[in-house]
Backbone as CSV, one residue per row, in Angstrom:
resi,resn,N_x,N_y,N_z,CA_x,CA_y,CA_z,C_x,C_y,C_z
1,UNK,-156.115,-144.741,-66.289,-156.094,-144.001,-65.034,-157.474,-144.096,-64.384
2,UNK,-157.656,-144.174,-62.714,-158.462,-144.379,-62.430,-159.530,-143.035,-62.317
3,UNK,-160.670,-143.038,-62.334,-161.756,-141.731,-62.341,-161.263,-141.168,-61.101
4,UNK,-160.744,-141.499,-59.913,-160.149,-140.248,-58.716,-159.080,-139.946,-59.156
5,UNK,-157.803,-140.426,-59.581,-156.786,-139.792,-59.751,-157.032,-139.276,-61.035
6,UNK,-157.565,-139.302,-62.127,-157.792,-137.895,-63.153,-158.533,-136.912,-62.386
7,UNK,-159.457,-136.973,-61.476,-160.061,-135.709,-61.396,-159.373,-135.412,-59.884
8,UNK,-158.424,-135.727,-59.695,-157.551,-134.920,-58.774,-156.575,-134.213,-59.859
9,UNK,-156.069,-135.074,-60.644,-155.132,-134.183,-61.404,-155.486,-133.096,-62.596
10,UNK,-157.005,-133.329,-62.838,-157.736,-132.303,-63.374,-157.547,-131.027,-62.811
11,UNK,-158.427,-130.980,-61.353,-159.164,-130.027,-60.707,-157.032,-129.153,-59.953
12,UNK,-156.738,-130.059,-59.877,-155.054,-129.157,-59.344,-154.358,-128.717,-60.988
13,UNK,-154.431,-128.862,-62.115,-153.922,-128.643,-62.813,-154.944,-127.459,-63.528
14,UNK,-156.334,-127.503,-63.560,-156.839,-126.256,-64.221,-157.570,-125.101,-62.588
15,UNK,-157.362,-125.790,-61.490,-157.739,-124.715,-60.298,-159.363,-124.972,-60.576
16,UNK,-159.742,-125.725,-60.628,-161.060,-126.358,-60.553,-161.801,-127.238,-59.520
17,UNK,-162.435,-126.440,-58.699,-162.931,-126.977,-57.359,-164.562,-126.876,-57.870
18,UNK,-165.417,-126.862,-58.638,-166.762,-127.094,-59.034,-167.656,-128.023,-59.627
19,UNK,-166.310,-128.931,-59.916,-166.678,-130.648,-60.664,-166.551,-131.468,-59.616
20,UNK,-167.321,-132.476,-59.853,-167.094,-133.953,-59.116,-166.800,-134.531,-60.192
21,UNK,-165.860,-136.190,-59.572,-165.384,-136.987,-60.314,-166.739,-137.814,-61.374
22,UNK,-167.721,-137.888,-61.021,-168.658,-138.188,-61.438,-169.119,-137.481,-63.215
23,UNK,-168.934,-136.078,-62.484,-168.970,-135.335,-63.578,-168.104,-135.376,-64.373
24,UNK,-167.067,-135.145,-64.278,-165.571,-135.155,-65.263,-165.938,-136.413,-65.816
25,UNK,-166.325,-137.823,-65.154,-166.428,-138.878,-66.133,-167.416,-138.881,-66.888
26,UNK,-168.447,-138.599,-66.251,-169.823,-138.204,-67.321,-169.403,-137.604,-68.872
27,UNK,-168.251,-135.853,-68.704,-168.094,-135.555,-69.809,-167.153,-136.441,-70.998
28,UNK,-166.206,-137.273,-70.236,-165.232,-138.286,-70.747,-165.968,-138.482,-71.287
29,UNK,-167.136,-139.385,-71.444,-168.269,-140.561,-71.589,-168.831,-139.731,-72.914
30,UNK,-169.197,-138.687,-72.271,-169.780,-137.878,-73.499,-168.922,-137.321,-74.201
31,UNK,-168.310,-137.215,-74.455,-167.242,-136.671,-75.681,-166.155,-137.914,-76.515
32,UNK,-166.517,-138.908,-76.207,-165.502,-139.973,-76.078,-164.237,-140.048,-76.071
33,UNK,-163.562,-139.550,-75.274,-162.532,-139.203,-74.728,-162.069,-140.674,-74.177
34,UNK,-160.841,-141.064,-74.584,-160.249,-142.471,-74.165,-159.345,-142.225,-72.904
35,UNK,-159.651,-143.202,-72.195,-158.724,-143.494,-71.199,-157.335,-143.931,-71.251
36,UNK,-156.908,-144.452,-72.426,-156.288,-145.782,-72.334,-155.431,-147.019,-71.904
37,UNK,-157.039,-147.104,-71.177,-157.167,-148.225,-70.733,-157.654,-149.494,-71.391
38,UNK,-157.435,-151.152,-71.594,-158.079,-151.596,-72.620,-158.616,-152.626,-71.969
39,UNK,-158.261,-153.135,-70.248,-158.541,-154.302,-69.688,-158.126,-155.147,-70.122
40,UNK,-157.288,-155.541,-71.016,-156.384,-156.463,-71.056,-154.889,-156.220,-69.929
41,UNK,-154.527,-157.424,-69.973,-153.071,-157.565,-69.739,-151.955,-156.888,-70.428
42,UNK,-151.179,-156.132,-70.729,-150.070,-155.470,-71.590,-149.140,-156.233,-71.614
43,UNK,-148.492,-156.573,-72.603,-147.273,-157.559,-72.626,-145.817,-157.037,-71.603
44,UNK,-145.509,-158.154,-70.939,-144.331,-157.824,-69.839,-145.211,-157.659,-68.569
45,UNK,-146.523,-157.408,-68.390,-147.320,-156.803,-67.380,-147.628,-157.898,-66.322
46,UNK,-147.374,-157.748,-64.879,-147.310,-159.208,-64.192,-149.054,-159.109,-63.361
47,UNK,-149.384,-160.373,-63.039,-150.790,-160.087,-62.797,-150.310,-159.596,-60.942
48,UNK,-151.675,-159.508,-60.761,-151.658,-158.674,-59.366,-151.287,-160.205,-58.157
49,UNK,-151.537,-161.345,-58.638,-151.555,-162.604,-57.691,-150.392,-163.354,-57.764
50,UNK,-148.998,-162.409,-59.105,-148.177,-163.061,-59.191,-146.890,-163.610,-58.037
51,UNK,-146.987,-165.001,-58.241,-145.811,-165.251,-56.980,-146.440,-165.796,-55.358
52,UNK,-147.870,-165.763,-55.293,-148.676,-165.823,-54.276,-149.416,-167.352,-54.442
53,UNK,-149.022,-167.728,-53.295,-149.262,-169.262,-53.080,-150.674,-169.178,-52.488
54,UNK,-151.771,-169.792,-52.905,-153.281,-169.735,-52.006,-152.840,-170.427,-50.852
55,UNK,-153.311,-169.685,-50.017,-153.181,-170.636,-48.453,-154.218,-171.612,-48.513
56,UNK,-153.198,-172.328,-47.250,-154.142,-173.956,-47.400,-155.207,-174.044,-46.550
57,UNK,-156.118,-174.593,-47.621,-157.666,-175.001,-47.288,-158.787,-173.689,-47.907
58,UNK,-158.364,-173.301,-48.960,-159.000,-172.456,-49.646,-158.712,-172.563,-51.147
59,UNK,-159.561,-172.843,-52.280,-159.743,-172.164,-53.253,-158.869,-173.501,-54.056
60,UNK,-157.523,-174.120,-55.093,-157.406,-174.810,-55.005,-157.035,-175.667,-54.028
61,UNK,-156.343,-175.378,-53.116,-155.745,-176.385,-52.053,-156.897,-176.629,-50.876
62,UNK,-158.200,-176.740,-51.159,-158.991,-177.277,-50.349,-159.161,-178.644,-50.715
63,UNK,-158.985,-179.805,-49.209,-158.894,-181.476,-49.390,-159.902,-181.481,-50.212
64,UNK,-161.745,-180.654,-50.376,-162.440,-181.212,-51.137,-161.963,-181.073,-52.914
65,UNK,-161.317,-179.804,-52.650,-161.111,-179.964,-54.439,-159.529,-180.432,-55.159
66,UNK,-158.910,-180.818,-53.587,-157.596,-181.628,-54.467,-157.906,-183.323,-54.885
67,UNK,-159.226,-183.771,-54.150,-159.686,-185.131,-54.920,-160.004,-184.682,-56.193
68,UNK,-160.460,-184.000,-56.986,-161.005,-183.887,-58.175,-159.733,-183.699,-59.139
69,UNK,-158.365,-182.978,-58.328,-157.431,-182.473,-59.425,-156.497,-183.501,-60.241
70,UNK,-155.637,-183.284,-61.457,-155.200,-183.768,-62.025,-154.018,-184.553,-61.234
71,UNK,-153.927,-185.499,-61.057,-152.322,-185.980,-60.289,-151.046,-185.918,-61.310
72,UNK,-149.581,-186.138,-60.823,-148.739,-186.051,-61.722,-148.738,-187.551,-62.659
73,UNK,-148.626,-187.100,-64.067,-148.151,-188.472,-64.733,-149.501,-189.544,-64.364
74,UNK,-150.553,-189.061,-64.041,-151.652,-189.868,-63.968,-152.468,-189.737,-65.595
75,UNK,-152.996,-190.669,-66.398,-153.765,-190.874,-67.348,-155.105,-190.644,-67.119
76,UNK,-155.776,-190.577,-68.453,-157.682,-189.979,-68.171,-157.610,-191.714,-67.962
77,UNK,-159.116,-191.653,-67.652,-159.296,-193.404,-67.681,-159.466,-193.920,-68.866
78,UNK,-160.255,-192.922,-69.800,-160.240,-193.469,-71.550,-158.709,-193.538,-72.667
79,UNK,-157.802,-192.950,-71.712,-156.828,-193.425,-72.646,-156.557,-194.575,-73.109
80,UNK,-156.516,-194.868,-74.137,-155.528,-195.876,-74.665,-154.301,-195.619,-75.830
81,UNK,-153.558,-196.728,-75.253,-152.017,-196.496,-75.562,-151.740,-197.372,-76.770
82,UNK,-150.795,-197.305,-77.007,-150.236,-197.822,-78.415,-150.494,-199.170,-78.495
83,UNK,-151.566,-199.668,-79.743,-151.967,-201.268,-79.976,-152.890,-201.599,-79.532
84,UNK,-153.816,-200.814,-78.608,-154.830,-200.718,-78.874,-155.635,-200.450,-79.876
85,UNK,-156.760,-201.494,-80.192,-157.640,-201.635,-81.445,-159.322,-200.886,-80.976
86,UNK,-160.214,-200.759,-82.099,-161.599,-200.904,-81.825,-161.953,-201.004,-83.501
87,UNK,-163.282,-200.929,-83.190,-163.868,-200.945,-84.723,-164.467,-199.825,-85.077
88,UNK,-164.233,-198.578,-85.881,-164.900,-197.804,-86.391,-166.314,-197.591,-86.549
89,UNK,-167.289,-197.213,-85.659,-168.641,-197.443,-86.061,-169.025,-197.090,-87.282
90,UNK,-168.424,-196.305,-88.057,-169.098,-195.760,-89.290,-168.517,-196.691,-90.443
91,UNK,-167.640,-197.012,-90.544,-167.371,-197.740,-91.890,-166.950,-199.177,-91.484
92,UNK,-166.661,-199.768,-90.305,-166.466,-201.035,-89.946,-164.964,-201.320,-89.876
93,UNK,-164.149,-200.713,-90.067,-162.692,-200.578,-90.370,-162.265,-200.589,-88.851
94,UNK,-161.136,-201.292,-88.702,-160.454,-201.640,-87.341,-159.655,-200.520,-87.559
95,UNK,-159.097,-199.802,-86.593,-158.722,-198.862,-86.084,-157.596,-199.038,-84.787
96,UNK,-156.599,-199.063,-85.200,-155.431,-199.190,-84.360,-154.428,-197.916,-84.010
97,UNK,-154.035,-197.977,-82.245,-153.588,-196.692,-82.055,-151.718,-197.586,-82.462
98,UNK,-151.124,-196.820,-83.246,-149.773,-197.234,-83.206,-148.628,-195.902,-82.600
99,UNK,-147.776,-196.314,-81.963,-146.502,-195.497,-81.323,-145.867,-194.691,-82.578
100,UNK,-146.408,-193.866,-83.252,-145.640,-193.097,-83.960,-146.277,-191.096,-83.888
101,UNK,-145.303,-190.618,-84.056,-145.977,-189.101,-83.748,-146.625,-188.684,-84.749
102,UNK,-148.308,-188.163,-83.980,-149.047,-187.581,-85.002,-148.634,-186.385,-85.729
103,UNK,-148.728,-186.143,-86.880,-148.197,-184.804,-87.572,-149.380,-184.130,-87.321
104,UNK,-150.733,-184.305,-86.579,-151.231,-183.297,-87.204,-151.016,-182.648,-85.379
105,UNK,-151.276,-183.567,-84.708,-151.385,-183.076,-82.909,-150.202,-182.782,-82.184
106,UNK,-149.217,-183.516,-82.813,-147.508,-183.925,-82.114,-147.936,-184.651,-80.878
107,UNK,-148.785,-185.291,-81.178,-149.007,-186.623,-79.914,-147.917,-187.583,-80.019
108,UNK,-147.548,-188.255,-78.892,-146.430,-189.787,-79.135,-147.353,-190.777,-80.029
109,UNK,-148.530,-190.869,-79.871,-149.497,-192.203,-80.654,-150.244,-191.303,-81.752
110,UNK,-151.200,-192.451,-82.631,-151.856,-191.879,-83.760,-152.974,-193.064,-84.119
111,UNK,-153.685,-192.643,-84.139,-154.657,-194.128,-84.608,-154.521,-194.318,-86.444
112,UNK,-154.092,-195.372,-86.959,-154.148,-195.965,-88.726,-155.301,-196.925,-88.840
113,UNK,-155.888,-197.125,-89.757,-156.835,-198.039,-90.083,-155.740,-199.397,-90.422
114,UNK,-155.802,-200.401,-89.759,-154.861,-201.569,-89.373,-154.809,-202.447,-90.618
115,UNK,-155.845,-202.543,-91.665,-155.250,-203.336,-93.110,-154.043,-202.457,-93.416
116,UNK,-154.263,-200.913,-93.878,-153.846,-200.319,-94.229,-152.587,-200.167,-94.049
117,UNK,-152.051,-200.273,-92.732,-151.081,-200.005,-91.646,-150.172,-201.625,-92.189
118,UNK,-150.996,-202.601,-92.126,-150.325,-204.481,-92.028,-149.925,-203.998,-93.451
119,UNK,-150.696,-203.648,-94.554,-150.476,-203.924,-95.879,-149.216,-203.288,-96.690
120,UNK,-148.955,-201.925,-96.082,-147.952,-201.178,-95.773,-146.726,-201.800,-95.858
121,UNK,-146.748,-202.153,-94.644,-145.479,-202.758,-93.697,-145.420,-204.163,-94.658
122,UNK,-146.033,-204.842,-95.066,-145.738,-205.987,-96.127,-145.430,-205.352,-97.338
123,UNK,-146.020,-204.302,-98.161,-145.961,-204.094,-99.729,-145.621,-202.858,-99.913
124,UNK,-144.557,-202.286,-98.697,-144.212,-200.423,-99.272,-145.768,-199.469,-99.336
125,UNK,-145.348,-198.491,-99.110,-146.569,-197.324,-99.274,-146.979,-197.156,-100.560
126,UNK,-148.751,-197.200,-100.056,-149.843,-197.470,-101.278,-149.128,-196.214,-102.066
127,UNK,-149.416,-196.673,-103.519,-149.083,-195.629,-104.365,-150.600,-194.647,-104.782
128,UNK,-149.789,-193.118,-105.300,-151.160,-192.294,-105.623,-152.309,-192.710,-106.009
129,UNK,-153.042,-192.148,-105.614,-154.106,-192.525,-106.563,-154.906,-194.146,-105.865
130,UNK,-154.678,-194.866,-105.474,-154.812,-196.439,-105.081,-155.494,-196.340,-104.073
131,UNK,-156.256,-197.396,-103.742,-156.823,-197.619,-102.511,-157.267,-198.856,-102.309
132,UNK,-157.080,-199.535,-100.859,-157.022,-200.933,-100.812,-158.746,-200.842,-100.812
133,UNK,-158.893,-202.489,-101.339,-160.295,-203.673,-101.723,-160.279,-204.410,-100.882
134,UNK,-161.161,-204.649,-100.001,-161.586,-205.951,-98.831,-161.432,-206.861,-100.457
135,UNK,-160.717,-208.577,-100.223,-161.518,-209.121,-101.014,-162.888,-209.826,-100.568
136,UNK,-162.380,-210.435,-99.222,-163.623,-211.669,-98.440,-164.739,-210.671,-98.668
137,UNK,-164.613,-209.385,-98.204,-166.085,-208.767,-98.058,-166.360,-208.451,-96.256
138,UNK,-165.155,-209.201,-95.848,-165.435,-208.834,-94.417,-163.710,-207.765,-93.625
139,UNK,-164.307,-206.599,-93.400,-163.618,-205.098,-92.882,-162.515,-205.586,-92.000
140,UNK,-163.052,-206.516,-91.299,-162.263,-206.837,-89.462,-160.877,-207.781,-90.049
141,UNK,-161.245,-208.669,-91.255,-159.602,-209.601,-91.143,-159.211,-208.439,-92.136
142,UNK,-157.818,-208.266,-91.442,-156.597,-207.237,-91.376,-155.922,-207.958,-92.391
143,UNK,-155.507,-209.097,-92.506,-154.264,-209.541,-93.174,-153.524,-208.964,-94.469
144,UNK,-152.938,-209.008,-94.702,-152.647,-207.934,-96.131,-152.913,-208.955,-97.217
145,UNK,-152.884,-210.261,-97.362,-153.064,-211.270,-98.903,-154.866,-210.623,-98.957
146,UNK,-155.648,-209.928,-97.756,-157.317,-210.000,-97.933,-157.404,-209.010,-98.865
147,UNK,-156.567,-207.806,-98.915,-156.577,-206.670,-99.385,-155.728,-206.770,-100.729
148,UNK,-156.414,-205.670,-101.726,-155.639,-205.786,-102.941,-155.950,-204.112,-102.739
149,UNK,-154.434,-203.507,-103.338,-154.502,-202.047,-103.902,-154.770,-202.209,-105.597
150,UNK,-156.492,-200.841,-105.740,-156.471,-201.203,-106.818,-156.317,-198.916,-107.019
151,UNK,-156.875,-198.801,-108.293,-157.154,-197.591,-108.640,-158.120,-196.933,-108.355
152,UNK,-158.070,-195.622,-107.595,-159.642,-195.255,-107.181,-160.770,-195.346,-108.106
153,UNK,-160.054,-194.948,-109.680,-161.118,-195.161,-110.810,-162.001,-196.682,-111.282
154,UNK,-161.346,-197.751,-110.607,-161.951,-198.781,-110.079,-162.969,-198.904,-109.037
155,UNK,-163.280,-198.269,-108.439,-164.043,-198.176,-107.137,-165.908,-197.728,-107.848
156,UNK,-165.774,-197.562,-108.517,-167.565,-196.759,-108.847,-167.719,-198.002,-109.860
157,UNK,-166.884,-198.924,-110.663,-167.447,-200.057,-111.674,-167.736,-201.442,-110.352
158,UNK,-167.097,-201.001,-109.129,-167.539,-202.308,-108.463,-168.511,-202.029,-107.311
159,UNK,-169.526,-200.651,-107.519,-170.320,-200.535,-106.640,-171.930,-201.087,-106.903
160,UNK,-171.861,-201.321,-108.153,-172.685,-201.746,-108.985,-173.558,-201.064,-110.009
161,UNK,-172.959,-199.556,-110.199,-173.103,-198.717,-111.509,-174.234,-198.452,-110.771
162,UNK,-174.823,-197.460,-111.950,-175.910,-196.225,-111.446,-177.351,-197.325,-111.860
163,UNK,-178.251,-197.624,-110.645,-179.504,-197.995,-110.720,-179.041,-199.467,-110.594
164,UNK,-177.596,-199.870,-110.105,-177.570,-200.950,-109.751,-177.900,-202.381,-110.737
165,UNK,-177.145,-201.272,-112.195,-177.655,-202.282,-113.526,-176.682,-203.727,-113.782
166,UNK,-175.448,-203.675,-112.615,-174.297,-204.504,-113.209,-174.342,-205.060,-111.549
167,UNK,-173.360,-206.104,-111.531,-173.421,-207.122,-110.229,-172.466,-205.988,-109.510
168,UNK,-172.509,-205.789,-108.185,-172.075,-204.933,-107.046,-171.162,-206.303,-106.878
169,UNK,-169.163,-205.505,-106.495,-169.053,-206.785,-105.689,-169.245,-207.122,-104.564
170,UNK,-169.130,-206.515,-103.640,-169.490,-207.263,-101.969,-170.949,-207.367,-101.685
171,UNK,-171.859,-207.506,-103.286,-173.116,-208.447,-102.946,-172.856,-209.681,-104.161
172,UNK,-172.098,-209.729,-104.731,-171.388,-211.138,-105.004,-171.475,-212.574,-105.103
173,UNK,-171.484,-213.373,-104.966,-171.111,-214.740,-104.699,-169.643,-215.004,-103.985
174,UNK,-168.946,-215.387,-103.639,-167.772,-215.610,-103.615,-167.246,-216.292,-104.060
175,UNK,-167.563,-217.329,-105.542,-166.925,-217.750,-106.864,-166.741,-216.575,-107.891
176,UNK,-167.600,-215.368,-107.520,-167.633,-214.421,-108.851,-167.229,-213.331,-108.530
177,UNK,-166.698,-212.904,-106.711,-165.908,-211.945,-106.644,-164.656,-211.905,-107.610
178,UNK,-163.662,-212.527,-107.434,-162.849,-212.364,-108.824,-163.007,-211.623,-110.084
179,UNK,-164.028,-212.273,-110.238,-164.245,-212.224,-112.190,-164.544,-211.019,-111.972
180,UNK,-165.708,-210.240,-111.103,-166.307,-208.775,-111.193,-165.018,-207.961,-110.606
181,UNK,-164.347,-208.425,-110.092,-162.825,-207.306,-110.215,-161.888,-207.460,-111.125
182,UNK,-162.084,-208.685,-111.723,-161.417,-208.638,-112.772,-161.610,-207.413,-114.272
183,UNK,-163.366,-208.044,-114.415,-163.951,-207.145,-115.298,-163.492,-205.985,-114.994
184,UNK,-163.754,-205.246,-113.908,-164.002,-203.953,-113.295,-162.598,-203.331,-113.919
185,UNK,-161.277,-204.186,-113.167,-159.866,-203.336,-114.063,-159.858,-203.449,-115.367
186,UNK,-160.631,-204.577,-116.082,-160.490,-204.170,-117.561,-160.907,-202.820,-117.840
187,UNK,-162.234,-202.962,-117.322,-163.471,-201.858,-117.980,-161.834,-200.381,-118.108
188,UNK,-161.565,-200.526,-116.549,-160.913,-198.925,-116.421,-159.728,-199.257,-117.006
189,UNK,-159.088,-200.117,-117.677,-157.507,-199.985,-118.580,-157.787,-199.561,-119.322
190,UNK,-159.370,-199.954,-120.518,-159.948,-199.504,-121.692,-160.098,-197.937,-121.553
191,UNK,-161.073,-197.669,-120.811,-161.508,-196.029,-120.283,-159.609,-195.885,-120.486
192,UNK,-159.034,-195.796,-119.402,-157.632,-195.250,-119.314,-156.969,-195.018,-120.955
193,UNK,-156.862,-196.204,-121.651,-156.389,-196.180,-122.768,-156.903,-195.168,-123.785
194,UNK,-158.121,-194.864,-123.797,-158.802,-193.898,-124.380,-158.493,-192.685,-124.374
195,UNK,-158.214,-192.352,-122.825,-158.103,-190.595,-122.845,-156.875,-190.163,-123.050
């Protein structure tokens, strides 16, 4: 309620002509006495502008600020659409937007890392635990024969162990990539067999 209509309905309900509205709110204030009022919106509650079209040439519908507005069914300029590629700056991994709905946004597109995506679609979905191996050593060829799914527990024997005591593979040769992934799944069948 607003501070005039309580202290009209104050001063007629107790015969009180010696307060101002000022005062009556002052004591509100000081006693903390609620209004309740909360300045929000109340649910069902319609705003005061509801149904009211801005007249034209003010506020949005001014020519200067309908150049700036969104048009219908118009795109940002950075969109890109399904099959569009780039390269990941951080890990070098190609990055492809494909036409399927994101679960996490409910977008129509989704960007997959594109070995991942090719290797897929050739060899069924990577199983637990697995994660694809560049073999060449180079991120960008996609093809799925480049990639091998191995075991994540494979991944720390081919980085080249702690202090860099054993050959790293993608600093390698490329006669001895093989053999050091070869080694590498032995090492972890043995470990595996153990525990």
């Amino acid at each position: 309620m607003v501070v005039g209509e309580y202290h009209r309905v104050f001063c007629a309900h107790f015969g009180r002509t010696d307060s101002t509205a000022e005062q009556l709110n002052a004591l509100r204030k000081r006693q903390g006495w609620r209004t309740g009022r909360t300045g929000r919106f109340s649910p069902g509650q319609a705003s005061h502008n509801k149904g009211k079209v801005c007249p034209p040439g003010v506020g949005g519908r001014h020519p200067n600020a309908r150049k700036t507005q969104f048009k219908k069914n118009a795109l940002p300029h950075n969109y890109r659409g399904a099959g569009h590629e780039r390269i990941d700056d951080k890990d070098g991994y190609v990055v492809m937007i494909v036409a399927e709905t994101n679960p996490w946004t409910g977008a129509d597109t989704r960007p997959v890392l594109k070995h991942r995506y090719l290797w897929e679609q050739a060899n069924g979905p990577l199983p637990d635990d697995h994660c694809l191996k560049c073999l060449d050593g180079d991120k960008t060829n996609t093809d799925p024969s480049n990639w091998e799914a191995i075991p994540r527990g494979v991944l720390p024997r081919l980085n080249g162990g702690r202090h860099k005591k054993r050959l790293a593979y993608d600093a390698a040769p490329d006669e001895l990539k093989p053999t050091v992934l070869a080694v590498a799944k032995l090492e972890h069948a043995v470990r595996g067999g153990r525990q």
